[in-house]
PATI-16910 format. One record per atom (N, C-alpha, C, CB): z, y, x. Coordinates in steps of 0.1 Angstrom, whole numbers, padded with zeros to 4 digits, always signed. Glycine has a CB too. Layout:
<sites>
ZYX ...
</sites>
This chain:
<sites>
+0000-0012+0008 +0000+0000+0000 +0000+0013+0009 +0012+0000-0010 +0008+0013+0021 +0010+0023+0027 -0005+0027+0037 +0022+0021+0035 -0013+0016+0036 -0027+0018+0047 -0038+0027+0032 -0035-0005+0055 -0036+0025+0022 -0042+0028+0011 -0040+0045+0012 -0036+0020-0002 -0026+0049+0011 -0017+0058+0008 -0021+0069+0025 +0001+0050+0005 -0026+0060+0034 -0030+0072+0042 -0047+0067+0047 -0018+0074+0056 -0053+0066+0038 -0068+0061+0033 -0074+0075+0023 -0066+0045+0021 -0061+0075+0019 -0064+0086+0006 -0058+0105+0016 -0048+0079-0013 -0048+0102+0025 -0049+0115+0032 -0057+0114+0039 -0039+0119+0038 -0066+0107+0050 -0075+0108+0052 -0083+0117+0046 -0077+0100+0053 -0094+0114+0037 -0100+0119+0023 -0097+0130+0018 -0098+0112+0013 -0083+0136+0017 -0079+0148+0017 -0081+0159+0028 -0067+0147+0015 -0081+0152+0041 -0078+0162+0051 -0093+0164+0054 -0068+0158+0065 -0104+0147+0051 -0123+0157+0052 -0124+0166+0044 -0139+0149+0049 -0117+0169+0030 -0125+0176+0020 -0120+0189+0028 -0122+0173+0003 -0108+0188+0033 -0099+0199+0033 -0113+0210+0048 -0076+0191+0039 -0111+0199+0055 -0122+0205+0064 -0129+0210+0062 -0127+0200+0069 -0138+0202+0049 -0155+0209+0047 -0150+0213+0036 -0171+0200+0047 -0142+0218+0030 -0142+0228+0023 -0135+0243+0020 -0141+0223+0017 -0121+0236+0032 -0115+0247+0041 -0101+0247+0030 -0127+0263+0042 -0099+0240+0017 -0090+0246+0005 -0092+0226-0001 -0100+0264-0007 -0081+0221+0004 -0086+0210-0006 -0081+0207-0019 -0085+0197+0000 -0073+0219-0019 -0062+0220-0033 -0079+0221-0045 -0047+0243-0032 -0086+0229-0042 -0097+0235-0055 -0103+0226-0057 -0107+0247-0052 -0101+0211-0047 -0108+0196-0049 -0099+0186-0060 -0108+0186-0033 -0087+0188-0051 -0075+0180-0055 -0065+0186-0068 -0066+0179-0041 -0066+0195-0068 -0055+0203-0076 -0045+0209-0072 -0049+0198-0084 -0041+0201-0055 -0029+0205-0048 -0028+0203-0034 -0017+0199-0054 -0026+0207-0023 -0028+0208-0013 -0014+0197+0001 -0031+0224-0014 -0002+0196-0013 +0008+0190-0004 +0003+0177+0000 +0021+0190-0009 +0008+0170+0013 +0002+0154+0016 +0018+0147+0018 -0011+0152+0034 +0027+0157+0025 +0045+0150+0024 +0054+0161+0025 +0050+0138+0037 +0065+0155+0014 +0076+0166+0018 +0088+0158+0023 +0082+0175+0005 +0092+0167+0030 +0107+0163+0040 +0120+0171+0034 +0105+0170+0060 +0126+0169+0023 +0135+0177+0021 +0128+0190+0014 +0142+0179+0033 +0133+0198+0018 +0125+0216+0011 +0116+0219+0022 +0138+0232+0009 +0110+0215+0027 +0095+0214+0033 +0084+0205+0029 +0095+0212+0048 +0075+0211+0032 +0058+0205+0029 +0046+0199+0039 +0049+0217+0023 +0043+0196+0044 +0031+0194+0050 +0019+0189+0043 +0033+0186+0058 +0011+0198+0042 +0000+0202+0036 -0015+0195+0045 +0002+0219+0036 -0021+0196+0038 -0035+0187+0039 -0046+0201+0051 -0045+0183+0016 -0041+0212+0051 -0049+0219+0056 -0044+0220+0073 -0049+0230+0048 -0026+0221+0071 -0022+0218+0084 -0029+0204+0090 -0007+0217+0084 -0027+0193+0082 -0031+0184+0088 -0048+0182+0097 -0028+0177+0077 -0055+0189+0086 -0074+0193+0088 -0067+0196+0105 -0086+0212+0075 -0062+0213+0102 -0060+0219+0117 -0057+0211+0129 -0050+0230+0117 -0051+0198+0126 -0042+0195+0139 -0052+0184+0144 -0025+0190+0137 -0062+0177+0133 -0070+0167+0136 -0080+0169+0149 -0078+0164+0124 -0079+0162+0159 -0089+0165+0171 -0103+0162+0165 -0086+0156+0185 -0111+0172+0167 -0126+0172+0167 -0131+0159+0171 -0133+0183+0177 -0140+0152+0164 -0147+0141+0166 -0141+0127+0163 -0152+0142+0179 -0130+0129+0163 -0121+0119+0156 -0126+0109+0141 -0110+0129+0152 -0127+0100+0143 -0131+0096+0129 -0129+0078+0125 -0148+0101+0127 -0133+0078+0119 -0129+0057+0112 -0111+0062+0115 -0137+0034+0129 -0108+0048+0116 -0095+0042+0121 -0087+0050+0130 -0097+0029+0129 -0097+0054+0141 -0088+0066+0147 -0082+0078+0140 -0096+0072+0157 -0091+0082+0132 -0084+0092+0124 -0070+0087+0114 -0095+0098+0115 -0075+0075+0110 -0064+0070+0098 -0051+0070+0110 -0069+0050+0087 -0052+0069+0122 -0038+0064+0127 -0031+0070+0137 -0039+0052+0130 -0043+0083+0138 -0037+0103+0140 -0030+0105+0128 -0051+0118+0141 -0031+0107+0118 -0032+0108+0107 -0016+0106+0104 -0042+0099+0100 -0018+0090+0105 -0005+0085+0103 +0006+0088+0113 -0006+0072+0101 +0004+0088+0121 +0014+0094+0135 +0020+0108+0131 +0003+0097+0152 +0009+0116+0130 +0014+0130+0126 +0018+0131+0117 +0006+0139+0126 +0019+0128+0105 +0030+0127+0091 +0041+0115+0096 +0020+0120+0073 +0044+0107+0104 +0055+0100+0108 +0062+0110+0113 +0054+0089+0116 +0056+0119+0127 +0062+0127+0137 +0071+0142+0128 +0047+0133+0148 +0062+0146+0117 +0063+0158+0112 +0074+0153+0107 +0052+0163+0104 +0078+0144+0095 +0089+0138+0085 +0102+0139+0098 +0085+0118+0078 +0102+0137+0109 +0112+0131+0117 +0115+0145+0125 +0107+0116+0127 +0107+0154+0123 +0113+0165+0132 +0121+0173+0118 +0097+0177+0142 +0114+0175+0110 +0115+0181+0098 +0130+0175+0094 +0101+0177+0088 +0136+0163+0094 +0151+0157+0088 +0159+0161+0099 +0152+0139+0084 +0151+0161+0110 +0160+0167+0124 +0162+0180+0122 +0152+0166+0140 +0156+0187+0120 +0161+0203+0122 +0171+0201+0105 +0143+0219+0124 +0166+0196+0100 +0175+0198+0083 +0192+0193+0087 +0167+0184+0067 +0193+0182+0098 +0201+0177+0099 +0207+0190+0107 +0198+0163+0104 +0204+0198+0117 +0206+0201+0128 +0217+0220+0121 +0188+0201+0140 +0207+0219+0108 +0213+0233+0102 +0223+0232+0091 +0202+0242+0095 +0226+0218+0089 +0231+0210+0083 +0245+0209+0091 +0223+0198+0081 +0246+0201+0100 +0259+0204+0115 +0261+0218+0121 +0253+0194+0131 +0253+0223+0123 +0255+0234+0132 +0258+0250+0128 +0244+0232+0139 +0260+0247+0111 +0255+0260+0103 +0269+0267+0105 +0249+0259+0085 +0277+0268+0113 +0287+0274+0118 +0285+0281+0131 +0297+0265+0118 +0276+0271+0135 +0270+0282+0147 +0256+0289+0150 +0271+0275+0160 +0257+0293+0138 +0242+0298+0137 +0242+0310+0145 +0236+0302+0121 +0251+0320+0145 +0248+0332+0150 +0247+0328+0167 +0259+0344+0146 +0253+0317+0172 +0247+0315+0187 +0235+0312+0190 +0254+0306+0193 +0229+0302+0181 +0220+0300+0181 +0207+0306+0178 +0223+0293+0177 +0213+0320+0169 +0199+0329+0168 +0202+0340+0180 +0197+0339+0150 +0213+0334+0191 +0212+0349+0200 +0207+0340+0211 +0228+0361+0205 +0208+0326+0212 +0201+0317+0221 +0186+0321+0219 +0203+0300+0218 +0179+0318+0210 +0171+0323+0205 +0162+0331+0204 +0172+0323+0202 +0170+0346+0201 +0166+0360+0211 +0165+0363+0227 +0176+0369+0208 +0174+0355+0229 +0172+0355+0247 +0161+0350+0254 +0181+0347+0255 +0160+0339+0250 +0148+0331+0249 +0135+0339+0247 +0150+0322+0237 +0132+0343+0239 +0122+0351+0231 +0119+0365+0246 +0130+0358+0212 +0127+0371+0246 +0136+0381+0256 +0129+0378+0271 +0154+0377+0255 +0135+0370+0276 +0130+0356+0289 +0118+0358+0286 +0135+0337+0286 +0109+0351+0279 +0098+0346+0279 +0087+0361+0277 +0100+0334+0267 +0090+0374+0272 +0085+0386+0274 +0088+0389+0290 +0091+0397+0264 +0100+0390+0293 +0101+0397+0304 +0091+0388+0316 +0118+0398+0306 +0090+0373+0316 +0082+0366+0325 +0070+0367+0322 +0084+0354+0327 +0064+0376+0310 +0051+0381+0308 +0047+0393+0313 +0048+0380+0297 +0057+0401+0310 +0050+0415+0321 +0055+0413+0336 +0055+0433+0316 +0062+0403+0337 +0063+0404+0354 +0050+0396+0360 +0079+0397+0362 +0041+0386+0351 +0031+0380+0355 +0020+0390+0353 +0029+0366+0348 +0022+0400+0345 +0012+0410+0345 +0011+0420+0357 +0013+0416+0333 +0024+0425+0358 +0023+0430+0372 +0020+0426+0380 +0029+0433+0376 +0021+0409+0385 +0015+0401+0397 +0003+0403+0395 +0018+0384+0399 -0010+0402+0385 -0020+0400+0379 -0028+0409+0383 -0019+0399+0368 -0022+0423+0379 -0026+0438+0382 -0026+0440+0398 -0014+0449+0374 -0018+0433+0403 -0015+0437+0416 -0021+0429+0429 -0002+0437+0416 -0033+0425+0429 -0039+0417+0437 -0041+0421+0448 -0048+0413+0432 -0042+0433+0454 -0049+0441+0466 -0038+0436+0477 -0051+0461+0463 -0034+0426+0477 -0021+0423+0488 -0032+0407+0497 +0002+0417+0475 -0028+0407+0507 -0033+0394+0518 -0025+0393+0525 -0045+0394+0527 -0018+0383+0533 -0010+0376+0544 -0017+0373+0555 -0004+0365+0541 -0021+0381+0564 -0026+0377+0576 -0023+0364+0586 -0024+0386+0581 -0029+0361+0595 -0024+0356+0606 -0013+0362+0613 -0033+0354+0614 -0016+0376+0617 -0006+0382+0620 +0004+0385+0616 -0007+0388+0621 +0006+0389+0599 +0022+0383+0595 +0026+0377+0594 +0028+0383+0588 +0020+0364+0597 +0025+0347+0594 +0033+0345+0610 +0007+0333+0592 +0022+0353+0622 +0030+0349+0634 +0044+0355+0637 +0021+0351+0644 +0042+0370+0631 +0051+0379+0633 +0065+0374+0625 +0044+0392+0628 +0064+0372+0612 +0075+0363+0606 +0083+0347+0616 +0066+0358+0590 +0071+0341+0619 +0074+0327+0627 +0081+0335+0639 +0058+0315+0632 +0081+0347+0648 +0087+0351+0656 +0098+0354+0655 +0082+0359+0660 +0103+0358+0646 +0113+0364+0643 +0125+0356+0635 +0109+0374+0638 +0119+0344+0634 +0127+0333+0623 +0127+0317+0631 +0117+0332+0604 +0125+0319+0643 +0121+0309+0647 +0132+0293+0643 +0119+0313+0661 +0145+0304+0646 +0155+0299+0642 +0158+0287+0626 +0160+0311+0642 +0150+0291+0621 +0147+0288+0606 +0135+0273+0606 +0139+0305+0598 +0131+0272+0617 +0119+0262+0614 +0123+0250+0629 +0099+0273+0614 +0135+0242+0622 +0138+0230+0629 +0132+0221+0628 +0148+0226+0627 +0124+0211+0638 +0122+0200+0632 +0131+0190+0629 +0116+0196+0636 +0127+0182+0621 +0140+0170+0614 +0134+0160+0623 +0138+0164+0593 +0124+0153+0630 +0121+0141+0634 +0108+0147+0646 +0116+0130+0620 +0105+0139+0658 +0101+0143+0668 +0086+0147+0667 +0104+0135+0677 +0079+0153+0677 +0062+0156+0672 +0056+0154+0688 +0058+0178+0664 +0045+0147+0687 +0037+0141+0700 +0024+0148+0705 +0033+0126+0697 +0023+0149+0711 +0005+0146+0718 +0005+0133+0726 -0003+0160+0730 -0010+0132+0723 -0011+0117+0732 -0027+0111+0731 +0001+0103+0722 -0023+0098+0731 -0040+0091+0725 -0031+0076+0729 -0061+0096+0740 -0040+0068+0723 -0038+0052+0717 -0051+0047+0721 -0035+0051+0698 -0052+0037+0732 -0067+0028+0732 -0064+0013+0727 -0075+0027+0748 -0076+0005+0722 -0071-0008+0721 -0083-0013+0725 -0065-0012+0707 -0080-0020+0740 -0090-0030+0748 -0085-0043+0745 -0091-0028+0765 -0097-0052+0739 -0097-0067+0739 -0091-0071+0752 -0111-0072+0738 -0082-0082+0752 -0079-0088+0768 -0092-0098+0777 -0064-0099+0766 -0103-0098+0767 -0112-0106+0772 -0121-0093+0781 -0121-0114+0759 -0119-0082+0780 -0130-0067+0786 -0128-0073+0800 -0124-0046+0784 -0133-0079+0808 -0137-0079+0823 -0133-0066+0831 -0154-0081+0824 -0138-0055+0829 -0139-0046+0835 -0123-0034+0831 -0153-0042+0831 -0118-0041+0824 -0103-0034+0819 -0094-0030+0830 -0094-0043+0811 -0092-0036+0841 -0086-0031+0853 -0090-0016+0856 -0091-0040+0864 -0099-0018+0858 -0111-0009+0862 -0108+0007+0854 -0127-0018+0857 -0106+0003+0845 -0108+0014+0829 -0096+0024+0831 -0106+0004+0810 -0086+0011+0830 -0072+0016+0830 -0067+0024+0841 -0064+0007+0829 -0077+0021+0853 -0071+0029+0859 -0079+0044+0860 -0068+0022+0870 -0086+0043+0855 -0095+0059+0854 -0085+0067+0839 -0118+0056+0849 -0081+0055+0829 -0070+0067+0821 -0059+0070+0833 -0060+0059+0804 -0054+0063+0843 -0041+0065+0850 -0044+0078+0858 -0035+0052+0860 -0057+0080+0860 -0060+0095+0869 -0054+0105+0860 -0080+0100+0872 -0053+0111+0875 -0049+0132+0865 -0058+0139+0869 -0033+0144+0869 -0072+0133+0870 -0084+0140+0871 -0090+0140+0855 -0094+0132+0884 -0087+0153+0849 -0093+0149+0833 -0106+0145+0834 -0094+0163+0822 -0120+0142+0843 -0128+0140+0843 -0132+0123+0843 -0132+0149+0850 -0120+0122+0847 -0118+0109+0853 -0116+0102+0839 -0105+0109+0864 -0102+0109+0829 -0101+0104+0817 -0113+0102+0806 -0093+0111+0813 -0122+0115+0806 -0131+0117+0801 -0143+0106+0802 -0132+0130+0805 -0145+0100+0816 -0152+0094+0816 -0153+0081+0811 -0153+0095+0823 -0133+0074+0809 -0132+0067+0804 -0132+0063+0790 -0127+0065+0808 -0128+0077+0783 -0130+0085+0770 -0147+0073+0762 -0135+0108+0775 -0156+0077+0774 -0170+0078+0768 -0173+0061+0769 -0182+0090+0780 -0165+0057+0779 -0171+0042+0782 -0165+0034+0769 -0165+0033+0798 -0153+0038+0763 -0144+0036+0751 -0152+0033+0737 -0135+0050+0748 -0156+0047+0742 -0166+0047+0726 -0180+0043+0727 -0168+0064+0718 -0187+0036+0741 -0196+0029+0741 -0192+0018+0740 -0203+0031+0749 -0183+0011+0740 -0180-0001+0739 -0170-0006+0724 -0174-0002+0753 -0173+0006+0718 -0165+0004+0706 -0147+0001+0707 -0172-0008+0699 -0145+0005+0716 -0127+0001+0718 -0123+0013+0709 -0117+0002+0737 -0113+0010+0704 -0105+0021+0689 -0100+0030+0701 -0087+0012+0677 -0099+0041+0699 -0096+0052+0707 -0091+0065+0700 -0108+0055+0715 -0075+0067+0693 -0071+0077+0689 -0061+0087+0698 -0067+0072+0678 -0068+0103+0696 -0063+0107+0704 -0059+0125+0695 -0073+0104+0718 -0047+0124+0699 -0044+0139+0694 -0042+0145+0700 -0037+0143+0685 -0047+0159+0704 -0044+0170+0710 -0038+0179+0707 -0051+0173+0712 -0033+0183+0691 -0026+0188+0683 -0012+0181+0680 -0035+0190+0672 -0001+0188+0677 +0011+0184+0673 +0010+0171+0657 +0020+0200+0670 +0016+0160+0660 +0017+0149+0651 +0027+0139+0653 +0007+0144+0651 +0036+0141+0638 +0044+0135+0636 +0046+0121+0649 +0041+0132+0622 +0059+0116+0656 +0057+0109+0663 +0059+0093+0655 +0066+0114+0674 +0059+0092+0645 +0058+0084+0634 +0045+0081+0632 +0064+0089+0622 +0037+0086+0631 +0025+0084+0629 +0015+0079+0642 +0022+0095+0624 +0020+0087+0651 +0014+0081+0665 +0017+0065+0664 +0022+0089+0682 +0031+0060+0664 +0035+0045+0663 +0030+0037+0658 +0045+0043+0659 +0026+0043+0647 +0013+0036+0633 +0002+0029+0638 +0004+0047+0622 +0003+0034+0655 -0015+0027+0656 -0011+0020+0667 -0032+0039+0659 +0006+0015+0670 +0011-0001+0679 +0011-0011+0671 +0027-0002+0685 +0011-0020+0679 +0024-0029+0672 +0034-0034+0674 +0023-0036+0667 +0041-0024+0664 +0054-0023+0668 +0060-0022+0652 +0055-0008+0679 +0073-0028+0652 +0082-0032+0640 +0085-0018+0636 +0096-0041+0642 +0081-0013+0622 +0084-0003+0617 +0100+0002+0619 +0079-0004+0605 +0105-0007+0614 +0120-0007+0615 +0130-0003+0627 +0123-0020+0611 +0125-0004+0638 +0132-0003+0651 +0134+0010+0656 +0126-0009+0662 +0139+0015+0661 +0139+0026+0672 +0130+0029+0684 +0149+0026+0678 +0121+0035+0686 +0113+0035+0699 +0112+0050+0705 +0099+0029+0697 +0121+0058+0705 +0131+0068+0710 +0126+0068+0728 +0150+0061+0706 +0132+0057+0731 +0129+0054+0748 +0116+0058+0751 +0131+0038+0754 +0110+0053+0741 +0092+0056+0748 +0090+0069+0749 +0077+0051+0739 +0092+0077+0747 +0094+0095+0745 +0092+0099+0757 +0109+0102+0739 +0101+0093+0766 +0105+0096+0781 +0096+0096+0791 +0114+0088+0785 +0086+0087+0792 +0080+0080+0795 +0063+0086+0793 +0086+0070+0788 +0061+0097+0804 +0046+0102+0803 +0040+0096+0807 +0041+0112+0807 +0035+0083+0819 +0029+0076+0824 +0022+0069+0812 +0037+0068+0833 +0009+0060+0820 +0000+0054+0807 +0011+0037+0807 -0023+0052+0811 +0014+0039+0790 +0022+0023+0787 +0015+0017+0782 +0034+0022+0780 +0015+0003+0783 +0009-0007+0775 +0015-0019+0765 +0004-0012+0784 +0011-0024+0759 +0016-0037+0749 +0008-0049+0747 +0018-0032+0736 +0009-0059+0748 +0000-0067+0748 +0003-0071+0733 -0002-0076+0760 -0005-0075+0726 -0006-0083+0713 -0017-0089+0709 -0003-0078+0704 -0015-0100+0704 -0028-0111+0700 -0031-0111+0712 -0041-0107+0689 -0048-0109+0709 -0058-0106+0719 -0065-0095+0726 -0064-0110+0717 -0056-0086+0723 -0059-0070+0727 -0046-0063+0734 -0062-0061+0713 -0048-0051+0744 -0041-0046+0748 -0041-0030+0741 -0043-0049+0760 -0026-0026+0744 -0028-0010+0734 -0021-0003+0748 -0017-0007+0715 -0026+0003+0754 -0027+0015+0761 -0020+0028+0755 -0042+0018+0763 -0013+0038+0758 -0007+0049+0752 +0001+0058+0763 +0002+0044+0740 -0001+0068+0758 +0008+0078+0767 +0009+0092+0757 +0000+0081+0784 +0024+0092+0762 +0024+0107+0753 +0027+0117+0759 +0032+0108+0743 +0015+0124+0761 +0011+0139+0771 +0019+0150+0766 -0006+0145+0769 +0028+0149+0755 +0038+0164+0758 +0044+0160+0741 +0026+0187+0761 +0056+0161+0743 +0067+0163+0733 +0076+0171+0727 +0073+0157+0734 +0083+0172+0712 +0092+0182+0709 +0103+0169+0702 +0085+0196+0699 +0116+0172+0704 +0126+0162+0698 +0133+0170+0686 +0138+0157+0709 +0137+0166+0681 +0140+0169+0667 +0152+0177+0668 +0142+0156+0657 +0151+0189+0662 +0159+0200+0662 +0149+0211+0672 +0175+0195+0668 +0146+0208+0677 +0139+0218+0682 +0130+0230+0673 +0130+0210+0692 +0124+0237+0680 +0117+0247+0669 +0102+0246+0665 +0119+0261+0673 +0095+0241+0658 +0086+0237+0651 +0072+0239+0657 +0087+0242+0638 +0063+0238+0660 +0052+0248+0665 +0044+0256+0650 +0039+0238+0677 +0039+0263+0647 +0036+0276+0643 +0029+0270+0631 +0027+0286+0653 +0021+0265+0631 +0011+0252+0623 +0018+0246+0611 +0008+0237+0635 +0031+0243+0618 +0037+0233+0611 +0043+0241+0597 +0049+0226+0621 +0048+0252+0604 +0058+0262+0596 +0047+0273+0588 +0070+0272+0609 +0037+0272+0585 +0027+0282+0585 +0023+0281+0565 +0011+0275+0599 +0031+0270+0559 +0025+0269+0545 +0038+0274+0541 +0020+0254+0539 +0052+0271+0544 +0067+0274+0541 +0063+0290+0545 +0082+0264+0552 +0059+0296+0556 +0059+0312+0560 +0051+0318+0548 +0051+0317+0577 +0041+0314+0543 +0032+0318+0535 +0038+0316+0522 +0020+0310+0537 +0046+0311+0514 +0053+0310+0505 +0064+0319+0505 +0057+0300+0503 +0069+0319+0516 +0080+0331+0519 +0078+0347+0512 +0079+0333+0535 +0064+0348+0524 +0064+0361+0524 +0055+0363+0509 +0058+0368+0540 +0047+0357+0506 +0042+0360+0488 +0051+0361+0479 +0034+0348+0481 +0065+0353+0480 +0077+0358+0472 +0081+0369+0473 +0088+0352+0474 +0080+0374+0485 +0083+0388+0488 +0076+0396+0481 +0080+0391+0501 +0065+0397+0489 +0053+0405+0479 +0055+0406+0464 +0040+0398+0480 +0056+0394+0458 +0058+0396+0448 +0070+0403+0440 +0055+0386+0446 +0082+0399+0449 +0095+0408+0446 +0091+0421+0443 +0105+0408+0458 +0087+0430+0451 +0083+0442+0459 +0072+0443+0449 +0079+0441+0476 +0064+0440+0441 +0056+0441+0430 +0063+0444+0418 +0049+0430+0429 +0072+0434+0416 +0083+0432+0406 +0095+0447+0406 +0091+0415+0412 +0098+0455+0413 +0105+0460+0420 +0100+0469+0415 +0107+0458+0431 +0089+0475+0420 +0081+0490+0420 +0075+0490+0408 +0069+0492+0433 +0076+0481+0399 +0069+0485+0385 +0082+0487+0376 +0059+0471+0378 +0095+0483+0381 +0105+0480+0375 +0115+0504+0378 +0112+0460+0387 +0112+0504+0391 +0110+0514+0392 +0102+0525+0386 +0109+0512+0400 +0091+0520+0384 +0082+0531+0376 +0083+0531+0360 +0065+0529+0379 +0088+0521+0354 +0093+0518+0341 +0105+0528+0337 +0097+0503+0341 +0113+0529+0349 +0131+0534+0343 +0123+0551+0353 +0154+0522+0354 +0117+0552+0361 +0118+0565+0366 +0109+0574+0352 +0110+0566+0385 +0097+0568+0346 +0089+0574+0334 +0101+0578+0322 +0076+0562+0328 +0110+0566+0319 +0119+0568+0306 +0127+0574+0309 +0125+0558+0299 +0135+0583+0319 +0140+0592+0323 +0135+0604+0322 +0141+0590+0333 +0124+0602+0330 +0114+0617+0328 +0112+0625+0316 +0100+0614+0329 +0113+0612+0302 +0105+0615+0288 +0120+0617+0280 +0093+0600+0280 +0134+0612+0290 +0144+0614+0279 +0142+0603+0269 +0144+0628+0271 +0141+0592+0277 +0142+0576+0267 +0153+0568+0269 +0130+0564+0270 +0161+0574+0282 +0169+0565+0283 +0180+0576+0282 +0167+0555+0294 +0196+0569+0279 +0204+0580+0284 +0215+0570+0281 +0203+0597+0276 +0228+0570+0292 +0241+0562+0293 +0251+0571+0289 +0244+0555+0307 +0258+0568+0282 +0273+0571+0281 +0285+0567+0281 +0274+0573+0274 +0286+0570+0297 +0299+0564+0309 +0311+0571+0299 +0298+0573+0331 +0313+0580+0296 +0324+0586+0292 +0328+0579+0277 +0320+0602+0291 +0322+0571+0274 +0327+0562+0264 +0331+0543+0273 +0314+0563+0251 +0326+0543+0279 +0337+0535+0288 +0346+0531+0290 +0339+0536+0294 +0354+0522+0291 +0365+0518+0291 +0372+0508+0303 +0366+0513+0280 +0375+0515+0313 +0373+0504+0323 +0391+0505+0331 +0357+0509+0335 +0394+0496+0329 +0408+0497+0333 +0409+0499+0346 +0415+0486+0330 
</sites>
């Protein structure tokens, strides 16, 4: 009976559509009441999503007259319990309302106020002066990672042109690397020292702290490959961040700012105009201040 019963709202809410009034079809336009409320066949048209239709519609349909009944006995319930505290609730209410203006003209003033950029240079100039502020929590590497098969013949050979401190020397082995397809990751930029580890193998779980120390080229043998590594310059945790790192947190910073200082100077030009015009005026002398 009840699939019938919203068969037939259905039917109410097309006419209601294509005719905009389904009362002048029907005689009457209510589809359920909740207490001393209605939901009507036209609300219902309005809330139906475009293109909606068969079964899908019957069981929008039905959702939204379940949802509506259940909010509808809730708030009846709610004025019902609470009708002792109504006047808090209509100043909750006002505040609210209040709130929700006031975060509209301060988004309007951001809006209005676009002619502002953050340079490189305030970004460095801020990182100078706050260095203090930008610790790292966990260490940051440069380095590179090779992985030679133990079958390469010529690996003696290789390794020891990474062990030169002739960069040309490295470079050359750089090139024989990637002609020979050996995995070869290498950062020159600051990177998590967590991540460098990612490309051993090595038990996620352990400490490898000691290797830090240790700029010479190290090795590991596993399976059938060797992993080569060295890490060409380090920062330990607590130390102060390099510039890069701290450069999205500085940039949030100082736009809050900006935006304060937006917020501020309109807030200023608001009370300095109603002054001017004799809109505003206090009366301390009625005060009472113990």
């Amino acid at each position: 009976m009840r699939f019938w019963n919203y068969i037939l709202v259905l039917c109410v809410v097309c006419f209601a559509i294509s005719c905009r009034d389904a009362s002048t079809f029907f005689g009457y336009d209510t589809v359920a009441k909740a207490g001393k409320n209605s939901l009507t066949a036209t609300e219902i048209s309005a809330a139906v999503p475009k293109g909606l239709t068969g079964a899908d519609s019957v069981s929008y349909v039905d959702s939204y007259i379940d949802k509506w009944i259940i909010r509808q006995l809730k708030l009846q319930e709610a004025e019902l319990i609470f009708s002792s505290s109504e006047a808090d609730i209509d100043r909750m209410v006002e505040e609210y309302r209040q709130s929700l203006l006031i975060r509209k003209i301060e988004q309007y003033y951001l809006d209005k106020d676009t002619d502002f950029q953050i340079t490189d240079s305030d970004i460095e100039a801020y990182y100078n002066n706050h260095k203090s502020d930008f610790r790292l929590s966990s260490p940051v590497v440069k380095g590179y990672v090779v992985t030679i098969p133990e079958k390469y013949r010529r690996r003696d050979w290789l390794v020891q042109m990474m062990r030169s401190p002739k960069s040309e020397k490295f470079a050359e082995a750089e090139q024989i690397c990637l002609k020979n397809n050996f995995r070869l990751v290498k950062y020159g930029e600051w990177v998590d020292y967590a991540e460098f580890l990612a490309h051993l193998p090595l038990l996620r779980s352990a400490n490898y702290d000691k290797l830090l120390s240790e700029r010479d080229l190290q090795q590991i043998h596993h399976q059938t490959s060797y992993y080569y590594f060295r890490v060409t310059d380090m920062l330990k945790a607590g130390e102060t961040m390099p510039l890069f790192m701290a450069k999205d947190k500085i940039v949030r910073i100082l736009t809050n700012r900006r935006q304060g200082e937006i917020i501020r100077n309109n807030e200023e030009r608001i009370r300095q105009n109603a002054d001017n015009n004799g809109l505003v005026k206090v009366y301390r002398d009625s005060l009472k201040i113990n």
